[in-house]
OpenMM code with the backbone's topology and positions (N, CA, C; nanometers):
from openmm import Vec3, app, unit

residues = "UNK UNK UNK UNK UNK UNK UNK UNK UNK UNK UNK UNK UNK UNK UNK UNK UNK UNK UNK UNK UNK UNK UNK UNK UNK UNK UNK UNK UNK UNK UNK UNK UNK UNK UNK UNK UNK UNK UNK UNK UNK UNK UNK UNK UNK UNK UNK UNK UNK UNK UNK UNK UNK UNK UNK UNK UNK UNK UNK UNK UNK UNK UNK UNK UNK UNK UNK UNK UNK UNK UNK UNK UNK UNK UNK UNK UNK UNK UNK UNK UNK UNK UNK UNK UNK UNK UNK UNK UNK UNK UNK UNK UNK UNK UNK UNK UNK UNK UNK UNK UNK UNK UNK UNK UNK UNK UNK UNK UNK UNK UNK UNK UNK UNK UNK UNK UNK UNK UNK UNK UNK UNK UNK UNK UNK UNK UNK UNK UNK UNK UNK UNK UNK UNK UNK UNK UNK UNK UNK UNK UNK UNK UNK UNK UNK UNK UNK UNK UNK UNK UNK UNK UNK UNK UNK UNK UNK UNK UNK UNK".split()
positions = [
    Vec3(5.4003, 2.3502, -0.0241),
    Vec3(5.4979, 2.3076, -0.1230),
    Vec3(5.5133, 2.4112, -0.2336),
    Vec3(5.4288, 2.4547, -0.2447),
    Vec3(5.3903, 2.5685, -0.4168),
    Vec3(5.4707, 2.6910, -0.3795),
    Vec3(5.4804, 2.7495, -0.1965),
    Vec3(5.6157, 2.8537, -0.2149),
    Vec3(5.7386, 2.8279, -0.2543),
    Vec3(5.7588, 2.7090, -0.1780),
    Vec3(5.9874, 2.6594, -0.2201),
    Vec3(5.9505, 2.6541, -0.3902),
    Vec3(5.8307, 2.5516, -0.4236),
    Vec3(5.8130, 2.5399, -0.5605),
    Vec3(5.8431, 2.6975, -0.6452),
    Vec3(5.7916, 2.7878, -0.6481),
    Vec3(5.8110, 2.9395, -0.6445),
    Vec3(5.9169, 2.9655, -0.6278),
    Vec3(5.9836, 2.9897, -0.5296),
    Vec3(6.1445, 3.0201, -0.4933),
    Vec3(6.2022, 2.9614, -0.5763),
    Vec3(6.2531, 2.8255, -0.5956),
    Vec3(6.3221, 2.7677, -0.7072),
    Vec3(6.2799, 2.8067, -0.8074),
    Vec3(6.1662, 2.8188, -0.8655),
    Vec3(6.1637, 2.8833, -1.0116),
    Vec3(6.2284, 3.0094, -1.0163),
    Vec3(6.1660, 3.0946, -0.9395),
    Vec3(6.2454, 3.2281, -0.9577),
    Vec3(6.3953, 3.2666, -0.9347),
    Vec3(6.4661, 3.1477, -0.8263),
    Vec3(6.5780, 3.1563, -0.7986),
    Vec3(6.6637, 3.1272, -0.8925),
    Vec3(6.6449, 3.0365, -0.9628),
    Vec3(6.7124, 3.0160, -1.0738),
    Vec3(6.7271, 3.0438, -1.1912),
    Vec3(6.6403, 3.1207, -1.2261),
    Vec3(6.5596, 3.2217, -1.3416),
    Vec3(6.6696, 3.2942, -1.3005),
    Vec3(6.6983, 3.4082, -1.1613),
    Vec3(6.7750, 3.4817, -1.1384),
    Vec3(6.9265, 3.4510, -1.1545),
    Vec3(6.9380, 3.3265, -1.1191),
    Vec3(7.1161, 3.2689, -1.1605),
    Vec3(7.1308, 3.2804, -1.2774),
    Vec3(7.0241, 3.3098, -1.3966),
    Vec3(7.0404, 3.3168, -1.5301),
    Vec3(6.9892, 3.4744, -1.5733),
    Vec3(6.9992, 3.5648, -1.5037),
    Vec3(7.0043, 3.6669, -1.5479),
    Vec3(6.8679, 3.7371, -1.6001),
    Vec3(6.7773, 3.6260, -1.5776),
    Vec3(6.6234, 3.6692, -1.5861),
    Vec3(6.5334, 3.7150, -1.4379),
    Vec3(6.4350, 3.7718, -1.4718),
    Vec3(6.3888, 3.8436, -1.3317),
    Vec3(6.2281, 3.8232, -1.3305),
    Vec3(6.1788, 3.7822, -1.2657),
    Vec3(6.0544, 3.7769, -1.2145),
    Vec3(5.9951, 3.8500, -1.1112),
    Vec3(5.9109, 3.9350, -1.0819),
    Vec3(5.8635, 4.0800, -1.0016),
    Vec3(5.7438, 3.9737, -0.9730),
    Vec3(5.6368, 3.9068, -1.0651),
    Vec3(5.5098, 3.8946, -1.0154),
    Vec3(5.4935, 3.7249, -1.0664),
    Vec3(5.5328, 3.6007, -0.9906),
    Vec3(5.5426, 3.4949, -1.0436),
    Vec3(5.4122, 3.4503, -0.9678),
    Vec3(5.3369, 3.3698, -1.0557),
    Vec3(5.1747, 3.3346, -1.0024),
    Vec3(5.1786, 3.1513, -1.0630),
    Vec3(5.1217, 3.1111, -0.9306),
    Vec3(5.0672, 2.9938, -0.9600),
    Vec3(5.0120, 2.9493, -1.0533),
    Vec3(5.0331, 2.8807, -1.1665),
    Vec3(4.9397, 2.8573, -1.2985),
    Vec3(4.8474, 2.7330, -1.2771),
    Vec3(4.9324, 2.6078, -1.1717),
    Vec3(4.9019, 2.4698, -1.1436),
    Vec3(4.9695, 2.3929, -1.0325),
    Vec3(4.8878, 2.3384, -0.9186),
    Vec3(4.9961, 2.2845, -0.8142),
    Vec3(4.9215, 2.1284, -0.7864),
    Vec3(4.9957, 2.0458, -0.8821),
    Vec3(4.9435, 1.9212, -0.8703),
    Vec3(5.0836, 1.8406, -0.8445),
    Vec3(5.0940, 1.7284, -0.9248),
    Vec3(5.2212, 1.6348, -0.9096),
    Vec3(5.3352, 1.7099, -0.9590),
    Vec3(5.3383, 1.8303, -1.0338),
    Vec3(5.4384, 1.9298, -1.0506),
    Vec3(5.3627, 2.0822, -1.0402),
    Vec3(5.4473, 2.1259, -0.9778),
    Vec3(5.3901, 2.2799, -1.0072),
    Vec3(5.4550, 2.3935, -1.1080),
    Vec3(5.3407, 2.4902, -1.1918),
    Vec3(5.3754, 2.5581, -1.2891),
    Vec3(5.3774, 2.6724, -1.2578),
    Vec3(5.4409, 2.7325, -1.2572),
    Vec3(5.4677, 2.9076, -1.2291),
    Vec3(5.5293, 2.9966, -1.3318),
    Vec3(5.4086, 3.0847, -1.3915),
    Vec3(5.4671, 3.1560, -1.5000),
    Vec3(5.5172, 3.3180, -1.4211),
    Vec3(5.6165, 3.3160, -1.4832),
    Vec3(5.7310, 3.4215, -1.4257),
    Vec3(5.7167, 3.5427, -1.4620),
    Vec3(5.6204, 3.6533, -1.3926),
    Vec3(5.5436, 3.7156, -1.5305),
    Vec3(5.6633, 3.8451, -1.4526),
    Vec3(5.7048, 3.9070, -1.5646),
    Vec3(5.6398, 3.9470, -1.6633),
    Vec3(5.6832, 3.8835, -1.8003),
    Vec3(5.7762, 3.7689, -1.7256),
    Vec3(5.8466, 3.6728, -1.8682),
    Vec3(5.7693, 3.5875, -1.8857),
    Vec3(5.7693, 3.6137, -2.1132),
    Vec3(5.7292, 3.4733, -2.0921),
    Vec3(5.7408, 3.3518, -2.0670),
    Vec3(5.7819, 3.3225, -1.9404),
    Vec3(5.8338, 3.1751, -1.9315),
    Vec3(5.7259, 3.0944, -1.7898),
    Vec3(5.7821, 2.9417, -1.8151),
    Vec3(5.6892, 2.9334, -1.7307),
    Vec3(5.7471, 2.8453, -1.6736),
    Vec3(5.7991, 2.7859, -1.5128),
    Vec3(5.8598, 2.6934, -1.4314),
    Vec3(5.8091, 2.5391, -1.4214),
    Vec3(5.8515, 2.4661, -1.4882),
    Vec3(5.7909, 2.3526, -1.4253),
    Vec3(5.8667, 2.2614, -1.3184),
    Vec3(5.8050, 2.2914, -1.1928),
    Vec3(5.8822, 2.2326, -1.0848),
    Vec3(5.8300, 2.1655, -1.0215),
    Vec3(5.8948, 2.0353, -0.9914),
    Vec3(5.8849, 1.8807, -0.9024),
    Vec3(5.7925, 1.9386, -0.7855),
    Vec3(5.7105, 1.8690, -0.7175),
    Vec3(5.6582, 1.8524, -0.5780),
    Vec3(5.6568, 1.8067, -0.4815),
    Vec3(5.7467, 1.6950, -0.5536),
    Vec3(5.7884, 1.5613, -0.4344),
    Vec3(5.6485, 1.4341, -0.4594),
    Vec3(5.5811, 1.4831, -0.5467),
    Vec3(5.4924, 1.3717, -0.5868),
    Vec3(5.4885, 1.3338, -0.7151),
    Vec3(5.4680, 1.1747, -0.7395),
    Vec3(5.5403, 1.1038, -0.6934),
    Vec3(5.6533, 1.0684, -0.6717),
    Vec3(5.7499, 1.1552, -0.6589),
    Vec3(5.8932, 1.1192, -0.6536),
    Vec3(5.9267, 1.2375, -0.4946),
    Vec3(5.9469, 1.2085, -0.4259),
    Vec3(6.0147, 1.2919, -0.3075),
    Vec3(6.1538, 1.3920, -0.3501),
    Vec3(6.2594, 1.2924, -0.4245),
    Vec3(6.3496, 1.3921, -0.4761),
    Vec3(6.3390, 1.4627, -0.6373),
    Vec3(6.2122, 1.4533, -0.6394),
    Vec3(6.1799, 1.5018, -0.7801),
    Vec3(6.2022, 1.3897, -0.8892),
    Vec3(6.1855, 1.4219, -1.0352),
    Vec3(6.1503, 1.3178, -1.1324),
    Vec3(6.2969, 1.2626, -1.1666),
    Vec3(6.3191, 1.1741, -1.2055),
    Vec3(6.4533, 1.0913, -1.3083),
    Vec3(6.4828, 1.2451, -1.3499),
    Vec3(6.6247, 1.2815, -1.3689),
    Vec3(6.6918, 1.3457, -1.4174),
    Vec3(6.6201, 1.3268, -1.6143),
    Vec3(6.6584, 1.1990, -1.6271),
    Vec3(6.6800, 1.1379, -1.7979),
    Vec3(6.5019, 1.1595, -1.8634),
    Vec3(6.4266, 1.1205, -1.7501),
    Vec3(6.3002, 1.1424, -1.7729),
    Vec3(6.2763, 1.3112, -1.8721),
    Vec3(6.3066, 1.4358, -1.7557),
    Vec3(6.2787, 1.5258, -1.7601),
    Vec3(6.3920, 1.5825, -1.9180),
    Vec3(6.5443, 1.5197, -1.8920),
    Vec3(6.5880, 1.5669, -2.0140),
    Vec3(6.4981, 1.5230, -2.1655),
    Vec3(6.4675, 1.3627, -2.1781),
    Vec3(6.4301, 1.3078, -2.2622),
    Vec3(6.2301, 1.3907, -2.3153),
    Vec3(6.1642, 1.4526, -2.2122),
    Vec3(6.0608, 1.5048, -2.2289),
    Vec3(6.1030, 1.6200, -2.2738),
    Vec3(6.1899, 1.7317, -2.2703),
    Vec3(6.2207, 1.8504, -2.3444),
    Vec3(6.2995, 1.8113, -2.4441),
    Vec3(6.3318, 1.7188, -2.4936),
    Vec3(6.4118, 1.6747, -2.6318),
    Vec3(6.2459, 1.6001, -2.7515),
    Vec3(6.2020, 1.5773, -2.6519),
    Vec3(6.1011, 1.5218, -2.7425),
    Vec3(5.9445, 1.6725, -2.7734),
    Vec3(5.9894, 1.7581, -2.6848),
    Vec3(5.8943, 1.9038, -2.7093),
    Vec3(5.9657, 1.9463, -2.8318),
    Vec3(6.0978, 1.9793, -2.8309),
    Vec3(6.1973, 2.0541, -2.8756),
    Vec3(6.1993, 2.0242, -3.0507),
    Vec3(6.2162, 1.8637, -3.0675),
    Vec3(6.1634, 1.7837, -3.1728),
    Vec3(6.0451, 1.8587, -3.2627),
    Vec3(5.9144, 1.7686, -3.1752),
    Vec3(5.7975, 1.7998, -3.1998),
    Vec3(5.7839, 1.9545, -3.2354),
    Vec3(5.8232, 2.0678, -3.1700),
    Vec3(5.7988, 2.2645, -3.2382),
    Vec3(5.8813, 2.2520, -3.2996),
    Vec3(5.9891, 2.1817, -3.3551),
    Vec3(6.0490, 2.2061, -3.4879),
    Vec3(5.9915, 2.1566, -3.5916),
    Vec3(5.8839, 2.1080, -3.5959),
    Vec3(5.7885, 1.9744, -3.6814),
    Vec3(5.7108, 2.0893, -3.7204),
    Vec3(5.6586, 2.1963, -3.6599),
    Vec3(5.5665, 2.2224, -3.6462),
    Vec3(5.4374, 2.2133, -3.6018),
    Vec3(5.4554, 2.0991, -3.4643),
    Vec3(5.3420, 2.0436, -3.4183),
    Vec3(5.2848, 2.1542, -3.3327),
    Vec3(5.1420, 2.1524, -3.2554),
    Vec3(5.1233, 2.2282, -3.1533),
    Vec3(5.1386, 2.1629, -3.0241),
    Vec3(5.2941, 2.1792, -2.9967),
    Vec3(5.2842, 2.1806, -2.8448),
    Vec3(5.3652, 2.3451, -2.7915),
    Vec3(5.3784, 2.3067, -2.6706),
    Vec3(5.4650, 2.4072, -2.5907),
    Vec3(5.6173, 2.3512, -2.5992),
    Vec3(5.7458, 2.4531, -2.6664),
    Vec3(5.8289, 2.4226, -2.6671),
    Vec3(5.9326, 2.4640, -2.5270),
    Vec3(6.0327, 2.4194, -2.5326),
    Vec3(6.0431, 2.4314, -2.4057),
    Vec3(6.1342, 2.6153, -2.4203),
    Vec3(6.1923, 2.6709, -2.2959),
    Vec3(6.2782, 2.8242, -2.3480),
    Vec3(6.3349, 2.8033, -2.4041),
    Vec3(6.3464, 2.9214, -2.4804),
    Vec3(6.4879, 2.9274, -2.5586),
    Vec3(6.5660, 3.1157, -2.4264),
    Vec3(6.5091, 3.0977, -2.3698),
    Vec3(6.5429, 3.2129, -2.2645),
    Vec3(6.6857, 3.2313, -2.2044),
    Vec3(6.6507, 3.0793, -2.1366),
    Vec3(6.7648, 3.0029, -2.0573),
    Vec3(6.7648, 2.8807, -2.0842),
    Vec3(6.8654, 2.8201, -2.0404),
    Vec3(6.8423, 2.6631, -2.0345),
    Vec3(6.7700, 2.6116, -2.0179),
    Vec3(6.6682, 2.5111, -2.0540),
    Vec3(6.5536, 2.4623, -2.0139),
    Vec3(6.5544, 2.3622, -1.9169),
    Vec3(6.7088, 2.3315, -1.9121),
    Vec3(6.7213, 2.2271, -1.7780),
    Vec3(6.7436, 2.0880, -1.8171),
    Vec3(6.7184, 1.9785, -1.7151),
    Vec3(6.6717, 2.0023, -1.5771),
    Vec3(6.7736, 2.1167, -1.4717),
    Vec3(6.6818, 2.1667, -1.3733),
    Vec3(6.7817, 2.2230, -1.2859),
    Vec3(6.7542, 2.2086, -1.1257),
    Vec3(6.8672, 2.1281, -1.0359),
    Vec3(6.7916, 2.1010, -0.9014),
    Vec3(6.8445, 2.2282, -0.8455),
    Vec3(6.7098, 2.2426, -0.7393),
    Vec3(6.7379, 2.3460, -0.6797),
    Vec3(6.6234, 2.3779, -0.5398),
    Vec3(6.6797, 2.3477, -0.4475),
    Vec3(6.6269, 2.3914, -0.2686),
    Vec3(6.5482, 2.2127, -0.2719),
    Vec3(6.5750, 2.1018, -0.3650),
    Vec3(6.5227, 2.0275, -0.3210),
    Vec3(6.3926, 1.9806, -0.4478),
    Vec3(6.3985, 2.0538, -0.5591),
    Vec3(6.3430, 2.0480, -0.6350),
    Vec3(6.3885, 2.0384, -0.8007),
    Vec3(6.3538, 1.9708, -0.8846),
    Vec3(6.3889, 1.9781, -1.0549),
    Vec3(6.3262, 2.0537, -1.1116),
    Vec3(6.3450, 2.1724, -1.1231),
    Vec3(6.3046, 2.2750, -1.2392),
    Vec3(6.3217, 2.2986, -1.4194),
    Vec3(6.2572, 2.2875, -1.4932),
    Vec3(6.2598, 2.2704, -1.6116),
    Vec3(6.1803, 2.4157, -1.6807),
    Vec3(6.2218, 2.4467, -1.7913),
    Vec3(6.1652, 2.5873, -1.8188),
    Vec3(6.1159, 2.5884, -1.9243),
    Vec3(5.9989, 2.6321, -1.9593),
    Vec3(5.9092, 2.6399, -2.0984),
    Vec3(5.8104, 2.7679, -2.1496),
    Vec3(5.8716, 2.7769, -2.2582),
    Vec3(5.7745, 2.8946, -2.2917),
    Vec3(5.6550, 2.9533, -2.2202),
    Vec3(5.6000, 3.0468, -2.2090),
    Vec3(5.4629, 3.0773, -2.1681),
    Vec3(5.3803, 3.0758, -2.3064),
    Vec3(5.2707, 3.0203, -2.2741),
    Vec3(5.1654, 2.9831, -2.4304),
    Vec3(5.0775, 3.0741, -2.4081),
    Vec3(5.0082, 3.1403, -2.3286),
    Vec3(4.9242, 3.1946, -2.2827),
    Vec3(4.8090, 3.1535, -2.2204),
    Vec3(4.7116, 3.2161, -2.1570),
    Vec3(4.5906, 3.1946, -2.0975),
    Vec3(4.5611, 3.0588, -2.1647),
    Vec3(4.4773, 2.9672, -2.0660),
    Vec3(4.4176, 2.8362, -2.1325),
    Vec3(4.2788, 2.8386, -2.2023),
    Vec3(4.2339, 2.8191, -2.3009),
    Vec3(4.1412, 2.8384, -2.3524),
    Vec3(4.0721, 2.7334, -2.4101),
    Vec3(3.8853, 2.7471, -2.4537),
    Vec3(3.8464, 2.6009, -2.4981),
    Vec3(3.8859, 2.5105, -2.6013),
    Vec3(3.9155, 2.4122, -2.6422),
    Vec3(3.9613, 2.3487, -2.7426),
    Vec3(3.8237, 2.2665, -2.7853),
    Vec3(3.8137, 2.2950, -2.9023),
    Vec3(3.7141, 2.1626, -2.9763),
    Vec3(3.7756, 2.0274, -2.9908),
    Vec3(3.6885, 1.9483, -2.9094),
    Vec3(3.7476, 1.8156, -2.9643),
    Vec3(3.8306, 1.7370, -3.1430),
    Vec3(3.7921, 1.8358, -3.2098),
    Vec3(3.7939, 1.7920, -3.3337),
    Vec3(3.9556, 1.8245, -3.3648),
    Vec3(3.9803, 1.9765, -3.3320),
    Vec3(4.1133, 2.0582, -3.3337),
    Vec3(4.1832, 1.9422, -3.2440),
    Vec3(4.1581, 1.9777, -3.1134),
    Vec3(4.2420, 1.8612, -3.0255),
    Vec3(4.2768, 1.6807, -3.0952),
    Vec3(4.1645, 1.6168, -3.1656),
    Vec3(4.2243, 1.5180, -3.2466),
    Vec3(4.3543, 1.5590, -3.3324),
    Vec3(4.3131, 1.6245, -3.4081),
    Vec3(4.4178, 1.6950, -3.5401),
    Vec3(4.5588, 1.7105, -3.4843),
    Vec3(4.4926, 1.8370, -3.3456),
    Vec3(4.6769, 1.8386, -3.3271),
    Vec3(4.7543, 1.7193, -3.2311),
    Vec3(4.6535, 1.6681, -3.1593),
    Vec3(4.7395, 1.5084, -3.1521),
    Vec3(4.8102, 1.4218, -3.2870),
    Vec3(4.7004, 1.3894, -3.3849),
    Vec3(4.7795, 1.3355, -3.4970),
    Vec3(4.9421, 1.4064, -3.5577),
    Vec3(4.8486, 1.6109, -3.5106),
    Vec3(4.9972, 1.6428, -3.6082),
    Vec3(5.1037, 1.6138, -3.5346),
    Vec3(5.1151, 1.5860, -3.3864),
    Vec3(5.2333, 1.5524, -3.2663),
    Vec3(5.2970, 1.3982, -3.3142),
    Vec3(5.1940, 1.3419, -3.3161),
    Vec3(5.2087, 1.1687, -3.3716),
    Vec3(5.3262, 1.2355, -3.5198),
    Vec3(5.2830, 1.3014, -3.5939),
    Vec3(5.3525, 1.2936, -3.7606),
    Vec3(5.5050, 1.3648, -3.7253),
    Vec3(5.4706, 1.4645, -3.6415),
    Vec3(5.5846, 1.5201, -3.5939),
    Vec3(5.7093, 1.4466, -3.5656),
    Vec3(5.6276, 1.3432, -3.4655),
    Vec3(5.7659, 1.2350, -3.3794),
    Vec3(5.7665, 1.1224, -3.4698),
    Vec3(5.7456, 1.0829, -3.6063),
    Vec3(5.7517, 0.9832, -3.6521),
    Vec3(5.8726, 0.9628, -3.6869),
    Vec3(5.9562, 1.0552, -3.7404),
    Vec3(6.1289, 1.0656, -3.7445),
    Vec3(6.1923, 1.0543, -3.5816),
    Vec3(6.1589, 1.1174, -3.5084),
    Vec3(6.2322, 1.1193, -3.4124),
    Vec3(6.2781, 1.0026, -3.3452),
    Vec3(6.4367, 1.0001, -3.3057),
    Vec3(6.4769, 0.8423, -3.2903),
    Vec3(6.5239, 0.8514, -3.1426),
    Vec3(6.5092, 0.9249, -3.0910),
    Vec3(6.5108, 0.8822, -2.9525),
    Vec3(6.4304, 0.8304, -2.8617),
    Vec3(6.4297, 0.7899, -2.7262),
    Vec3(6.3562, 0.7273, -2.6496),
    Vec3(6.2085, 0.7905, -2.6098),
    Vec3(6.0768, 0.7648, -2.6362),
    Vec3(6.0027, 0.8475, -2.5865),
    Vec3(5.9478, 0.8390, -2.4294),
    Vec3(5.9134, 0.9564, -2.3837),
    Vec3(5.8811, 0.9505, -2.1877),
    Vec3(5.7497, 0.8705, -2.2143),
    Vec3(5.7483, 0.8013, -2.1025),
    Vec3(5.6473, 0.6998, -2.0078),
    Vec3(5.5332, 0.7660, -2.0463),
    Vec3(5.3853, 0.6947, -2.0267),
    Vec3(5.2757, 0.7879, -2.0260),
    Vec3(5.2453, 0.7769, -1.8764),
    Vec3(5.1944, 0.8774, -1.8428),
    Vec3(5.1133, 0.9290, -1.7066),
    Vec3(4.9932, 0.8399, -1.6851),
    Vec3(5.0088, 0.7285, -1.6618),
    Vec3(4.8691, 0.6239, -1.6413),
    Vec3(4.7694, 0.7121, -1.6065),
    Vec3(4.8154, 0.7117, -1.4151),
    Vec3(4.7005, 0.7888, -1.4067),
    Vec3(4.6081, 0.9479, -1.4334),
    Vec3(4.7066, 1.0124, -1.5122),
    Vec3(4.6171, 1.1437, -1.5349),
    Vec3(4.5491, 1.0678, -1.6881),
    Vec3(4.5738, 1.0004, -1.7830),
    Vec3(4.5221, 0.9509, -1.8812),
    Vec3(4.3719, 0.8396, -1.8226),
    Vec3(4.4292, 0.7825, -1.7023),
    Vec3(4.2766, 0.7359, -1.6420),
    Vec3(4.1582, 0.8354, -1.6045),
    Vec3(4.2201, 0.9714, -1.5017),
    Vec3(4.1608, 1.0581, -1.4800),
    Vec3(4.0810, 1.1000, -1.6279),
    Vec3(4.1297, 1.1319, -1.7364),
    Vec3(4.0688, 1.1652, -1.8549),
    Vec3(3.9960, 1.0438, -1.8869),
    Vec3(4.0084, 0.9416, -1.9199),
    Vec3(3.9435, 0.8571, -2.0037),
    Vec3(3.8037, 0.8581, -1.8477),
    Vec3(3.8248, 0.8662, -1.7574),
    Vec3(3.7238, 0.8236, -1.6507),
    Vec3(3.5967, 0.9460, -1.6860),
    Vec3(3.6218, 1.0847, -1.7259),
    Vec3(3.5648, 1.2257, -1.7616),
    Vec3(3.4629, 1.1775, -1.9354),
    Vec3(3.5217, 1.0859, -1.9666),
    Vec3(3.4641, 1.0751, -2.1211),
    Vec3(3.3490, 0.9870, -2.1321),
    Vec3(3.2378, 1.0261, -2.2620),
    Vec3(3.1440, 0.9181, -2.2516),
    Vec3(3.1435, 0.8155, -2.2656),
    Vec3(3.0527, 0.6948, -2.2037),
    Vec3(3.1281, 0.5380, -2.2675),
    Vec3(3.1025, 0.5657, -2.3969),
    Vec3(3.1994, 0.5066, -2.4192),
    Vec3(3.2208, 0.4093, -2.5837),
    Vec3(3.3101, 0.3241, -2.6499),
    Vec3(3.2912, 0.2676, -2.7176),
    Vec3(3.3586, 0.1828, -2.7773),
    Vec3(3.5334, 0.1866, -2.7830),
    Vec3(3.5615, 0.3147, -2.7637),
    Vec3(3.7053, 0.3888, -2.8372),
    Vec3(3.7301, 0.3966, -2.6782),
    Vec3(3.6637, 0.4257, -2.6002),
    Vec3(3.7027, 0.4552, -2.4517),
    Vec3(3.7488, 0.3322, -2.3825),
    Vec3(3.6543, 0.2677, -2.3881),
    Vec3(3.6538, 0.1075, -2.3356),
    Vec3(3.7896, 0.0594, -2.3974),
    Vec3(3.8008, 0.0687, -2.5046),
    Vec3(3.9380, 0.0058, -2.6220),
    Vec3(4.0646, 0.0962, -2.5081),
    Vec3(4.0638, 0.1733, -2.4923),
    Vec3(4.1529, 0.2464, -2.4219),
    Vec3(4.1662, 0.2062, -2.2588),
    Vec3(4.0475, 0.1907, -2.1713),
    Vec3(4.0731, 0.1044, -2.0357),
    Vec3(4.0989, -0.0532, -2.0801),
    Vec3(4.1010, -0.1127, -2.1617),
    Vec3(4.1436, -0.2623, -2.1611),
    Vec3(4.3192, -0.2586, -2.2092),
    Vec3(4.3657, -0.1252, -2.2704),
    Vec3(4.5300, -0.1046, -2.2503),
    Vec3(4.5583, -0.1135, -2.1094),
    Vec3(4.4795, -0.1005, -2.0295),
    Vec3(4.5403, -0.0340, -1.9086),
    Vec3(4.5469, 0.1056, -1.8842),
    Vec3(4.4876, 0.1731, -1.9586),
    Vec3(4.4773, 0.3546, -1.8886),
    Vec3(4.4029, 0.3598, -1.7958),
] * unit.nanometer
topology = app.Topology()
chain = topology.addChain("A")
for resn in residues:
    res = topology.addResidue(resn, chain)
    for name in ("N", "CA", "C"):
        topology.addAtom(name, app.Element.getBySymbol(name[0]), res)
């Protein structure tokens, strides 16, 4: 899946006048990420899991309106390009969406990682549009990685 995934990123990068020589796998899970090197940009493209024809169109617009938001706040997330269009864009069978490259992944202290969640929370507190679904299960996958406690437990009785 992670080559067509590849092809569509780069193919469409190219309908926009951008060029990719050395595009590398960053992540090939329920979407795959391919940063387009030597740009900084980075592909986020459908897999067909869980969705076979890729995600809701409205989904994927409404998640880069709510990035787009949030880096004008000044929060720390990844905003989406300002390169090309950020999309959505179907293509060989896939929804491609385009976002900055942040760089290499590196350790985060739990403490920083609280903070810049809150500053994301302060960020979207104006914002009046619809916000995207949460990812049950990668938020189970995490809460399942953490030690018990009190705050964890409070979090599997939501339903994560």
């Amino acid at each position: 899946m992670s080559e067509s995934a590849v092809r569509a990123a780069v193919e469409v990068a190219a309908e926009h006048g951008l060029r990719s020589d050395d595009p590398v796998v960053l992540r090939d899970a329920w979407h795959v990420l391919v940063h387009l090197r030597p740009l900084p940009l980075v592909a986020r493209v459908s897999s067909g899991r869980p969705y076979p024809e890729g995600p809701p169109e409205e989904d994927v617009i409404r998640e880069l309106a709510v990035a787009s938001h949030a880096a004008r706040a000044g929060a720390a997330v990844v905003p989406p390009s300002d390169l090309l269009d950020p999309g959505p864009h179907r293509h060989g069978g896939h929804v491609v969406a385009y976002w900055r490259y942040a760089g290499q992944p590196r350790e985060v202290e739990p403490v920083a990682a609280g903070e810049a969640l809150r500053g994301i929370h302060e960020a979207l507190a104006d914002y009046d549009g619809e916000l995207p679904s949460l990812h049950t299960a990668d938020l189970a996958a995490i809460t399942g990685r953490l030690e018990p406690s009190a705050d964890v437990e409070f979090l599997r009785e939501l339903g994560l």
